[in-house]
Structures are given as structure tokens and as C-alpha cells.
mmJSON file of the N, C-alpha and C atoms, coordinates in Angstrom:
{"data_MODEL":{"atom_site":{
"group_PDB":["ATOM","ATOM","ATOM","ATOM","ATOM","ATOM","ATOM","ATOM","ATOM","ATOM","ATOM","ATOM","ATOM","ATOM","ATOM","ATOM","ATOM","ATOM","ATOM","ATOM","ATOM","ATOM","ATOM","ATOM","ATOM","ATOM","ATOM","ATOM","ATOM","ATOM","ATOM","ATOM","ATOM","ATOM","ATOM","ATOM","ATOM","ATOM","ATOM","ATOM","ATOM","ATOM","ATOM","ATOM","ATOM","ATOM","ATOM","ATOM","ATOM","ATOM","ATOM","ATOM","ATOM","ATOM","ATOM","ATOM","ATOM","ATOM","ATOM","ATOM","ATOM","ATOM","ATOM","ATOM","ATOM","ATOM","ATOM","ATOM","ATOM","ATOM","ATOM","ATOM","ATOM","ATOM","ATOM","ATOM","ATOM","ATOM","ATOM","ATOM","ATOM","ATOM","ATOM","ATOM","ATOM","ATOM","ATOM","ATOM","ATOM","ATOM","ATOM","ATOM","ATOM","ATOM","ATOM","ATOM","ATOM","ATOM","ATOM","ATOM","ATOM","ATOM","ATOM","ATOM","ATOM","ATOM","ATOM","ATOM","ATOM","ATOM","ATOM","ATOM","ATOM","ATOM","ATOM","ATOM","ATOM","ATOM","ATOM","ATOM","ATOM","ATOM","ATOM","ATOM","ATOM","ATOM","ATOM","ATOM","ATOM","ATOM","ATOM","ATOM","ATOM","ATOM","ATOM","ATOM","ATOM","ATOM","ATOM","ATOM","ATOM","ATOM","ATOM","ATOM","ATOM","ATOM","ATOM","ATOM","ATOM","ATOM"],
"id":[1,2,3,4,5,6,7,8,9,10,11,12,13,14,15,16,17,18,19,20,21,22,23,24,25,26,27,28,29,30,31,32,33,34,35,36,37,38,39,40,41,42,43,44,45,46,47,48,49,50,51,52,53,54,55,56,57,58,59,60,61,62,63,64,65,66,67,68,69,70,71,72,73,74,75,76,77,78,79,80,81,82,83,84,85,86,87,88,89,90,91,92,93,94,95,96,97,98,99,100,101,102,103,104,105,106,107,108,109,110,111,112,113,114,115,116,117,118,119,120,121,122,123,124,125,126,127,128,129,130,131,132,133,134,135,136,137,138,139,140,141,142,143,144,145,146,147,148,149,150],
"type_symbol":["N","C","C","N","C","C","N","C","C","N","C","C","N","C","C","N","C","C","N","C","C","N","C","C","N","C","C","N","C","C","N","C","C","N","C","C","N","C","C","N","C","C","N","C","C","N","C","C","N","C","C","N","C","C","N","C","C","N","C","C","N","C","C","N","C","C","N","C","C","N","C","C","N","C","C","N","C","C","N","C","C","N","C","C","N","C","C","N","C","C","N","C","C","N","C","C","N","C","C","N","C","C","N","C","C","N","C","C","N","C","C","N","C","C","N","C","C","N","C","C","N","C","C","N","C","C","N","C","C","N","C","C","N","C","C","N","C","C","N","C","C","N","C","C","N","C","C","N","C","C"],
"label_atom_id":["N","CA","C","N","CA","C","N","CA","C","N","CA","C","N","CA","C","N","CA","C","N","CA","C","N","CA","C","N","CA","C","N","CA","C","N","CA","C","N","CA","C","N","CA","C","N","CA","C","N","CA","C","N","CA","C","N","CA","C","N","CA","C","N","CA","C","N","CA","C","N","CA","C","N","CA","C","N","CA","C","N","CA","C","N","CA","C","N","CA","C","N","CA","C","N","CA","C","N","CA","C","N","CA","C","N","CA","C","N","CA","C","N","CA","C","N","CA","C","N","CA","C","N","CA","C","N","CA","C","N","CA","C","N","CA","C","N","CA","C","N","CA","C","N","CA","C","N","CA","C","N","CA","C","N","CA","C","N","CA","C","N","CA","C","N","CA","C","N","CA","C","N","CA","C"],
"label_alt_id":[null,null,null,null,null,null,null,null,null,null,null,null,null,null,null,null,null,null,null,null,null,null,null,null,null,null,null,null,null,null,null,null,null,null,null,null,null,null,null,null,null,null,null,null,null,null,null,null,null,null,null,null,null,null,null,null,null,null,null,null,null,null,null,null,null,null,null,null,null,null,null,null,null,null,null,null,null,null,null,null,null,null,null,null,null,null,null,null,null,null,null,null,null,null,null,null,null,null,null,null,null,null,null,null,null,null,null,null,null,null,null,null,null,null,null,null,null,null,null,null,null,null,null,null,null,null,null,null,null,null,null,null,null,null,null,null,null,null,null,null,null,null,null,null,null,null,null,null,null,null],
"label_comp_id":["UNK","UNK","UNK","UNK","UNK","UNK","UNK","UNK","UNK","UNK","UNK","UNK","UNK","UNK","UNK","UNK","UNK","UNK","UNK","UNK","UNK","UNK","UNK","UNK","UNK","UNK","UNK","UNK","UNK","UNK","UNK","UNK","UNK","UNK","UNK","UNK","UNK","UNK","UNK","UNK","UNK","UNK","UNK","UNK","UNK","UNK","UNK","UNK","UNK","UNK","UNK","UNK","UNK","UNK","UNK","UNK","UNK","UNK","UNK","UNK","UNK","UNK","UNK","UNK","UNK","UNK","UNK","UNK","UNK","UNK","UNK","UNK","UNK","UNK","UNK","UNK","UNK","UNK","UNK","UNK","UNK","UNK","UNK","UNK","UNK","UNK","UNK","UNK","UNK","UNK","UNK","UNK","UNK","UNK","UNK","UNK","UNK","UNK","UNK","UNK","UNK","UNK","UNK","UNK","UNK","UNK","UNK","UNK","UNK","UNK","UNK","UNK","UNK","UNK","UNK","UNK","UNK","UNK","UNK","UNK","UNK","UNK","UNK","UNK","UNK","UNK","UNK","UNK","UNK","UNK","UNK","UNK","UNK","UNK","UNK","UNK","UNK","UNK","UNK","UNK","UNK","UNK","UNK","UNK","UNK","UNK","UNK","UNK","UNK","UNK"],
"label_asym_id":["A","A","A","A","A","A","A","A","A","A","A","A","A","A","A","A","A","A","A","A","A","A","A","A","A","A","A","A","A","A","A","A","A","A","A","A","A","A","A","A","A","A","A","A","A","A","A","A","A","A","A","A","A","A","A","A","A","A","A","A","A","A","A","A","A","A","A","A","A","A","A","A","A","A","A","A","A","A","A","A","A","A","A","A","A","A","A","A","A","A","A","A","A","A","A","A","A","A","A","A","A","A","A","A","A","A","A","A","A","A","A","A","A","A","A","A","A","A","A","A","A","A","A","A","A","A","A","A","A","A","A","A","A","A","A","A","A","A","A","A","A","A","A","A","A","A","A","A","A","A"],
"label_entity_id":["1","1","1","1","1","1","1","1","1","1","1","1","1","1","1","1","1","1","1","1","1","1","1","1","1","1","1","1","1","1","1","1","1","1","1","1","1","1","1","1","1","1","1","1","1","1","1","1","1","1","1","1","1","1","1","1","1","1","1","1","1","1","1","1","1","1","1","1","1","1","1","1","1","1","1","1","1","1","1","1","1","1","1","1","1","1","1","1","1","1","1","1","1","1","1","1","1","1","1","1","1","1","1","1","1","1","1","1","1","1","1","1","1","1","1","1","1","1","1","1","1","1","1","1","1","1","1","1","1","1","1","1","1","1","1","1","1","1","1","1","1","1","1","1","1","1","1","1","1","1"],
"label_seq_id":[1,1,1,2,2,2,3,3,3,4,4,4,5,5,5,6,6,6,7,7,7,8,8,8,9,9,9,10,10,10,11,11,11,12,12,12,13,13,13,14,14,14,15,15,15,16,16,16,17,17,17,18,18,18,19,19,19,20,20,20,21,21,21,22,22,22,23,23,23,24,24,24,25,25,25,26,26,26,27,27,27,28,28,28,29,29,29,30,30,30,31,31,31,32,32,32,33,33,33,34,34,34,35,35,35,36,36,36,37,37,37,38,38,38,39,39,39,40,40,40,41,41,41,42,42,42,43,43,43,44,44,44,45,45,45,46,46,46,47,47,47,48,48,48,49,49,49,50,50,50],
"pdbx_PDB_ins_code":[null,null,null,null,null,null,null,null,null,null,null,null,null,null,null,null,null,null,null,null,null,null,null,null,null,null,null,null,null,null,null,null,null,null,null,null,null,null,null,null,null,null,null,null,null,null,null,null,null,null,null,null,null,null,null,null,null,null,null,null,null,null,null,null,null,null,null,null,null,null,null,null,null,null,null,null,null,null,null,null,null,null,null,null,null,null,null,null,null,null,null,null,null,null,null,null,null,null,null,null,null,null,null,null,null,null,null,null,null,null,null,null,null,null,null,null,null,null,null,null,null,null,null,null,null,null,null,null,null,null,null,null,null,null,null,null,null,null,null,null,null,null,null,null,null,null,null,null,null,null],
"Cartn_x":[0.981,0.093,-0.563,-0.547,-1.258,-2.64,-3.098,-4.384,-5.178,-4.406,-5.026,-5.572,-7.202,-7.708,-6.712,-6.994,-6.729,-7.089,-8.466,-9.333,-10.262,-10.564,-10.991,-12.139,-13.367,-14.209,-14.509,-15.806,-16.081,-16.024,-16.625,-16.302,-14.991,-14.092,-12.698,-11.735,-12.172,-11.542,-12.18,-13.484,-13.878,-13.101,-12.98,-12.204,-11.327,-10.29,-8.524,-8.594,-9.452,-9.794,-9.483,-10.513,-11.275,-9.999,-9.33,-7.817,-6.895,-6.532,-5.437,-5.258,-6.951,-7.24,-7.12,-7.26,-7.125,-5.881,-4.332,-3.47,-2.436,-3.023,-2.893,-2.788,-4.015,-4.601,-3.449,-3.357,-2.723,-1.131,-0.831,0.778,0.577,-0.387,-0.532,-0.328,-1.138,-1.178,0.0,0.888,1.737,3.282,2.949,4.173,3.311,2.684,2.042,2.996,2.312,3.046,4.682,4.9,6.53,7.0,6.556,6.722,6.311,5.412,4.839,6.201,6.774,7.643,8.624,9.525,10.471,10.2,9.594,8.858,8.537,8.139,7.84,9.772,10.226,11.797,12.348,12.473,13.094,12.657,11.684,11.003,11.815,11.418,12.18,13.476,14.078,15.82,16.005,15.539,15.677,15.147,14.033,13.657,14.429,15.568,16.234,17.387,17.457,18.379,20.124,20.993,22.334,23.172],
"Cartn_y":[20.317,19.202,19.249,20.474,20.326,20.377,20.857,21.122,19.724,18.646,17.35,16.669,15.995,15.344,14.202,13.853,12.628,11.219,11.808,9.944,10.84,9.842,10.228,9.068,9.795,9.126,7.769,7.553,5.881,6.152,7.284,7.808,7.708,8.874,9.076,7.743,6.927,4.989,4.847,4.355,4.372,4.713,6.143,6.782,6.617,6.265,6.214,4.955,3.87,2.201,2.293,3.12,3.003,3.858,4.953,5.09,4.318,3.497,2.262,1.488,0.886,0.336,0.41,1.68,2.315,2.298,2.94,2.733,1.345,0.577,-0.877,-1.182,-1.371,-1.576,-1.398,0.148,0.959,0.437,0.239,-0.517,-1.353,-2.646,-3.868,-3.373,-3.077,-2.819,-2.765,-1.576,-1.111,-2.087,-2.876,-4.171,-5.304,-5.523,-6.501,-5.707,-4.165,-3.735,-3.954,-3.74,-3.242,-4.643,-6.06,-7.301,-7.836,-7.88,-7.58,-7.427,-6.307,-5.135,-5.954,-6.943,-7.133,-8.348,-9.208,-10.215,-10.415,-9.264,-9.45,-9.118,-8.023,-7.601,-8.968,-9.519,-10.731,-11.726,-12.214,-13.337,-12.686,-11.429,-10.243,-11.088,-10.436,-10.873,-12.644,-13.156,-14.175,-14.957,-14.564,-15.032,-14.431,-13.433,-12.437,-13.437,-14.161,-15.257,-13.868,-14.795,-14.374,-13.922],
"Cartn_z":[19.285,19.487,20.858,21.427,22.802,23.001,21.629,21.586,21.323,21.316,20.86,22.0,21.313,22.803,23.423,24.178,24.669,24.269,23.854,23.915,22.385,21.363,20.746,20.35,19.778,19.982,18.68,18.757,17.839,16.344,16.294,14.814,14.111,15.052,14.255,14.555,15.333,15.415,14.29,13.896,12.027,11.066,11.25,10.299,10.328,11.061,10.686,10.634,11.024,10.153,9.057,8.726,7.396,6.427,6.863,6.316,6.048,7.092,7.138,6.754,6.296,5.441,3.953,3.355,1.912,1.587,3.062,2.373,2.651,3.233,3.282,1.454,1.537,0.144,-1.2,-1.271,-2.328,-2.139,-0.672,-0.607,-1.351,-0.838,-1.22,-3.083,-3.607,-5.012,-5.582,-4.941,-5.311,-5.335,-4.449,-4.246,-5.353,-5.567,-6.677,-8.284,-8.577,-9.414,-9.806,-8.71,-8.349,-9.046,-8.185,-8.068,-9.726,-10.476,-11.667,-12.196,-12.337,-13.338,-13.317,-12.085,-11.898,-12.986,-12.733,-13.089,-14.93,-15.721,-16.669,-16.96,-16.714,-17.128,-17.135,-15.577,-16.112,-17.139,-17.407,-18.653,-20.128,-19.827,-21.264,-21.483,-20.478,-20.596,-20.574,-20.29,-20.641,-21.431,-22.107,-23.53,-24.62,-24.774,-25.717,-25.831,-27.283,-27.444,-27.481,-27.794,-27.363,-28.828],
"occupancy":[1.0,1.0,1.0,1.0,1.0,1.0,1.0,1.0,1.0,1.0,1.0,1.0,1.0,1.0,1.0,1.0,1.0,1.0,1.0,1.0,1.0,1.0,1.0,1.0,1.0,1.0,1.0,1.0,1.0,1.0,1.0,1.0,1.0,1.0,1.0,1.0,1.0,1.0,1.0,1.0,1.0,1.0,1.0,1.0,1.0,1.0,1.0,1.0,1.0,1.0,1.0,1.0,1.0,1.0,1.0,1.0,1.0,1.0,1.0,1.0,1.0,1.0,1.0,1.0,1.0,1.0,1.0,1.0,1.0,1.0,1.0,1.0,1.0,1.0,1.0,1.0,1.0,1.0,1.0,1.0,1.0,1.0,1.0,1.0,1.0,1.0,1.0,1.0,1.0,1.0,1.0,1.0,1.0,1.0,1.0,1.0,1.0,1.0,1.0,1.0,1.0,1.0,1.0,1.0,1.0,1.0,1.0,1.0,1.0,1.0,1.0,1.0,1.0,1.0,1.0,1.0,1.0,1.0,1.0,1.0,1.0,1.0,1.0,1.0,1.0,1.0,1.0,1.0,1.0,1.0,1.0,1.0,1.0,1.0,1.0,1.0,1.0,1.0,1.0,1.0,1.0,1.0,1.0,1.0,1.0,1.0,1.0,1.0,1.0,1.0],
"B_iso_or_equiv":[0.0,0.0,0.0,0.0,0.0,0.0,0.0,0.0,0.0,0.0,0.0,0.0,0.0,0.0,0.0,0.0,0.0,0.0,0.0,0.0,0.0,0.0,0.0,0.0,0.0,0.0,0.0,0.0,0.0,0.0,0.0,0.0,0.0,0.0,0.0,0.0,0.0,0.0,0.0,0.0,0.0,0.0,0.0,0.0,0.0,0.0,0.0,0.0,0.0,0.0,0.0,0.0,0.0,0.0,0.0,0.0,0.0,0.0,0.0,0.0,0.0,0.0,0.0,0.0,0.0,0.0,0.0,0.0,0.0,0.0,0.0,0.0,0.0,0.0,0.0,0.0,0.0,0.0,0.0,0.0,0.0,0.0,0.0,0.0,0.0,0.0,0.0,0.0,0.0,0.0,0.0,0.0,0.0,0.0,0.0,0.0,0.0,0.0,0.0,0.0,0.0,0.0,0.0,0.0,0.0,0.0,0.0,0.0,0.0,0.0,0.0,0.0,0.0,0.0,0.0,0.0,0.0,0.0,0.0,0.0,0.0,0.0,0.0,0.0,0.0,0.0,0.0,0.0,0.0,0.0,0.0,0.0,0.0,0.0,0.0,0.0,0.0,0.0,0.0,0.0,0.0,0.0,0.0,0.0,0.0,0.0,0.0,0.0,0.0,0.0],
"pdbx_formal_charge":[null,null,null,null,null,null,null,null,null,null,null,null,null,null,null,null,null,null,null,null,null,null,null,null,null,null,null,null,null,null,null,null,null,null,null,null,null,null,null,null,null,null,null,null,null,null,null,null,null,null,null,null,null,null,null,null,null,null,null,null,null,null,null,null,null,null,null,null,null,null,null,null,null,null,null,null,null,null,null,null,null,null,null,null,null,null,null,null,null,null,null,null,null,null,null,null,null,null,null,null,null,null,null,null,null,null,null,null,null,null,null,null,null,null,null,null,null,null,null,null,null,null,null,null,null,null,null,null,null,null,null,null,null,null,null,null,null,null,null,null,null,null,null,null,null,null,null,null,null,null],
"auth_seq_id":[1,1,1,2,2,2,3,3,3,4,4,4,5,5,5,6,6,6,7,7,7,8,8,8,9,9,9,10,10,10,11,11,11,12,12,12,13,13,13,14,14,14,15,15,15,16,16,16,17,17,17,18,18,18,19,19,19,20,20,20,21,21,21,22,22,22,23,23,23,24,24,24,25,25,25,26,26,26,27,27,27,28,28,28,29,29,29,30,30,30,31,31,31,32,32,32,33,33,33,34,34,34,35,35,35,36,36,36,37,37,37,38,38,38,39,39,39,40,40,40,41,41,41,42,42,42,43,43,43,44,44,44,45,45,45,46,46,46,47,47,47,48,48,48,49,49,49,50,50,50],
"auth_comp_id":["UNK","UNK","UNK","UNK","UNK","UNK","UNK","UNK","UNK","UNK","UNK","UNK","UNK","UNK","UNK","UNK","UNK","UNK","UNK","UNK","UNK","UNK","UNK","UNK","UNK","UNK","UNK","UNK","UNK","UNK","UNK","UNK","UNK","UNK","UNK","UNK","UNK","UNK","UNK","UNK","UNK","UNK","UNK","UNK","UNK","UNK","UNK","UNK","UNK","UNK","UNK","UNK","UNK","UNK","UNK","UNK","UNK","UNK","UNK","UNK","UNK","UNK","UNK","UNK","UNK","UNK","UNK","UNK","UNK","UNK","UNK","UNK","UNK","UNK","UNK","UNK","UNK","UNK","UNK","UNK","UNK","UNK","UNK","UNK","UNK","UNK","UNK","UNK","UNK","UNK","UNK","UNK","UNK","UNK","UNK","UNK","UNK","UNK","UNK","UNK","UNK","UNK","UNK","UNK","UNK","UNK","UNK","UNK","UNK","UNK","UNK","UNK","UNK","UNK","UNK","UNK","UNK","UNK","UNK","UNK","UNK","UNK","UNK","UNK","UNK","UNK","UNK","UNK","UNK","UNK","UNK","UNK","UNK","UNK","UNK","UNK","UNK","UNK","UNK","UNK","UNK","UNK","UNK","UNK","UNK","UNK","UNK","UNK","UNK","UNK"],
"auth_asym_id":["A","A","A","A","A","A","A","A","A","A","A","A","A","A","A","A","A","A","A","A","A","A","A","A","A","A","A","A","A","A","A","A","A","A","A","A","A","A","A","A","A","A","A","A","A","A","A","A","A","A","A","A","A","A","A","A","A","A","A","A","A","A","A","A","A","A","A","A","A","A","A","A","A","A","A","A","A","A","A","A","A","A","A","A","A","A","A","A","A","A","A","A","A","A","A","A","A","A","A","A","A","A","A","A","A","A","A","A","A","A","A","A","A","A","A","A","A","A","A","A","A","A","A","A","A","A","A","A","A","A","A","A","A","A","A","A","A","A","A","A","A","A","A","A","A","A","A","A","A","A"],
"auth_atom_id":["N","CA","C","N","CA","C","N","CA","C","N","CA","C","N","CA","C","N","CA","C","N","CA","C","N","CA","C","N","CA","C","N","CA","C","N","CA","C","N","CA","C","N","CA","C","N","CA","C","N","CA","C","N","CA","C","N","CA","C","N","CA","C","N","CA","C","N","CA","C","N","CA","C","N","CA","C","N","CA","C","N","CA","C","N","CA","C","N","CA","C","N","CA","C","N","CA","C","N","CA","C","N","CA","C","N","CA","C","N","CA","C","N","CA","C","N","CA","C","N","CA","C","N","CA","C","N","CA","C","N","CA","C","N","CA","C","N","CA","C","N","CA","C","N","CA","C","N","CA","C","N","CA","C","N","CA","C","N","CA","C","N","CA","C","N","CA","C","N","CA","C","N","CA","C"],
"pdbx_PDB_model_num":[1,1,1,1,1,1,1,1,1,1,1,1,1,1,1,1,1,1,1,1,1,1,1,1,1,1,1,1,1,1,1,1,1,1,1,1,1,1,1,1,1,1,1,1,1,1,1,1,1,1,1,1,1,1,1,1,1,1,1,1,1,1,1,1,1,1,1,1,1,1,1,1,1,1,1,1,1,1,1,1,1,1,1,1,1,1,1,1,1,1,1,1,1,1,1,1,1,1,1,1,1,1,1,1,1,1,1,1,1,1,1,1,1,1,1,1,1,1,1,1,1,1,1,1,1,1,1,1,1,1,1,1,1,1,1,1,1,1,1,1,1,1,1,1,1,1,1,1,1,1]
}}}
């Protein structure tokens, strides 16, 4: 990593935004899913008379 600048310019601040943002996003999604799954399983199991 020595070859790395120091200060990097307005662009690549854009760009790793504009990254952090996408996998912000795709987390976010992905905990909605996750959260979802748990969510319908339970209604399952507890609508399944005895």
C-alpha cells in the first residue's frame, strides 16, 4: 500500500459516496428480506393448528 496517494481527489470522494451508498442500500434490502423470512415463518407456525 505504499504506492497509495495521500489525498485523493473530488471525483474518487464521489465515487466511494456513490459506493457506500449502493452497499448501504443492498444491506438495507437484505435485513428487510432476512426480517420478512423471519416474519412470514413465524405467522406459518402459528397459524398451523395443533
Amino acid at each position: 500500500m505504499a504506492d497509495m496517494p495521500d489525498k485523493i481527489d473530488r471525483e474518487e470522494s464521489a465515487e466511494i459516496g456513490r459506493r457506500r451508498k449502493l452497499r448501504n442500500w443492498g444491506l438495507l434490502l437484505a435485513l428487510v428480506a432476512f426480517s420478512g423470512l423471519f416474519y412470514a415463518v413465524t405467522i406459518v407456525k402459528l397459524m398451523k393448528p395443533h
